[in-house]
C-alpha positions in Angstrom: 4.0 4.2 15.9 1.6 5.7 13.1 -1.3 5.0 12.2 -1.9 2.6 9.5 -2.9 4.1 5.9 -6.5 3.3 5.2 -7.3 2.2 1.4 -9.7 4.5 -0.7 -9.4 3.4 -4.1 -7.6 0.7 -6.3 -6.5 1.0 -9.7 -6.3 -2.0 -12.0 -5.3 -1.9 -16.3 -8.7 -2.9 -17.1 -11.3 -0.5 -15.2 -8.9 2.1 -13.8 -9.4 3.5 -10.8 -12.2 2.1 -8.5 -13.7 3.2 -5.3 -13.5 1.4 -1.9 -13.6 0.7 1.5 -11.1 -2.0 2.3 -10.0 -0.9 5.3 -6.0 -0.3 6.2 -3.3 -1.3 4.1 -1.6 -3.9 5.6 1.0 -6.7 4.2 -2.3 -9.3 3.9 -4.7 -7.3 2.0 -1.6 -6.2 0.0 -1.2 -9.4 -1.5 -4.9 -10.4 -1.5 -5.2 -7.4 -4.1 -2.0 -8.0 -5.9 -3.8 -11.4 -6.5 -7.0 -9.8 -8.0 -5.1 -8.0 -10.5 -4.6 -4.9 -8.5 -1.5 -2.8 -9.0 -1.6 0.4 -7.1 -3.6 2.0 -4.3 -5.0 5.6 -3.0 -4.6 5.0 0.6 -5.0 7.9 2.8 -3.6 9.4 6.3 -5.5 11.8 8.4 -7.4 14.3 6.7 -4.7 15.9 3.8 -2.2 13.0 3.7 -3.2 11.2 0.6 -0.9 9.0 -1.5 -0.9 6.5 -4.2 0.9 3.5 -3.3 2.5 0.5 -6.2 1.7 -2.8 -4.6 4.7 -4.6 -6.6 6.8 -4.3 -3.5 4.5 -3.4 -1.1 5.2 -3.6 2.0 9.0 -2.2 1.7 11.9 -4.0 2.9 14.0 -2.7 5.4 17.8 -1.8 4.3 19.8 -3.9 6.1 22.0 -2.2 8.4 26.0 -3.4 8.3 27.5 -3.9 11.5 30.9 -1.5 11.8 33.9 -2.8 13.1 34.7 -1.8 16.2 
């Protein structure tokens, strides 16, 4: 399993991108900042694995796998 991605910064319409320390990104915290007007986050793996990350689906679903006939 890897390790969860740890928040750096949010961005909202209004101030832009924001400094933080939230902690990891996780499904919870997700939609607590979804709530707060938040729509993406800089959330960061390790020392050089940086991403920015839309919370309007976050987390992602899984595909659903179809069964074959067999």
């Amino acid at each position: 399993m890897t390790r969860p991605r740890t928040v750096t910064h949010t961005y909202t319409l209004a101030g832009g991108w924001q400094k933080t320390h939230l902690g990891p990104l996780t499904a919870e915290l997700a939609e607590t900042l979804r709530r707060q007007g938040v729509t993406m986050v800089r959330a960061r793996r390790g020392l050089l694995d940086s991403r920015e990350i839309s919370l309007r689906d976050y987390p992602p679903k899984r595909a659903k796998t179809s069964a074959l006939p067999g």
